[in-house]
C-alpha positions, 0 to 999 in steps of 0.5 A: 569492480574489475580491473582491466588489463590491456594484452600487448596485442591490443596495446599494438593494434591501438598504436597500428590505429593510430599510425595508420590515421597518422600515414593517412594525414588524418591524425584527429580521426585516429585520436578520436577512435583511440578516445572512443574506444578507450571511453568504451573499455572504460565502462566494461568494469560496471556493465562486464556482460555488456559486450556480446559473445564472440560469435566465431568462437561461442565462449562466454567469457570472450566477448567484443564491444562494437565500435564500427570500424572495430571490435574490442574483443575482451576476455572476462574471468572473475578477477578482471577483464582483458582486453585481448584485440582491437580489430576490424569489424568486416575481418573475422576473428582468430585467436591468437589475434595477430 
C-alpha cells in the first residue's frame, strides 16, 4: 500500500478552507469538507487510479478526485501518493498550485 503524503501547499489550501468557513460564521460547513476530503484522500492507497487525469495537463501520474466545491489533485508514483492541491473546482489548474 502507498503512503500519502500532504505537500505544504495542500496543508495551506486546507487550513484557507477552513478560515474562509470560520470568516463566513460558518465553521461546521468548513469542518464537514475538511473530513470529507480527508475520508476521500483516505481511500486513494486501495484504489490509487481512482481519480481522473488531470485534464489541463494529461500526465498520468497527476490526477484529482472530485469533491464538488473541490479538486484534490494528487501526484501518484510507485513509492507513494502526493497530495499536490485542494482546489476550486470552477478554477482551472496550474502548476505550481499556488
Amino acid at each position: 500500500m502507498l503512503p500519502i503524503l500532504f505537500a505544504e501547499s495542500a496543508v495551506q489550501d486546507l487550513e484557507d478552507i477552513r478560515d474562509y468557513y470560520l470568516e463566513q460564521q460558518l465553521p461546521e460547513v468548513g469542518d464537514r469538507f475538511l473530513e470529507e476530503i480527508i475520508s476521500s484522500v483516505v481511500e486513494l492507497p486501495v484504489h490509487p487510479d481512482r481519480g481522473r487525469i488531470v485534464p489541463e495537463f494529461n500526465r498520468p501520474q497527476l490526477r484529482e478526485l472530485i469533491h464538488p466545491p473541490f479538486r484534490i489533485v494528487y501526484h501518484r508514483d510507485k513509492s507513494r501518493l502526493r497530495i499536490v492541491c485542494v482546489w476550486r473546482s470552477e478554477r482551472l489548474m496550474r502548476l505550481p498550485c499556488r
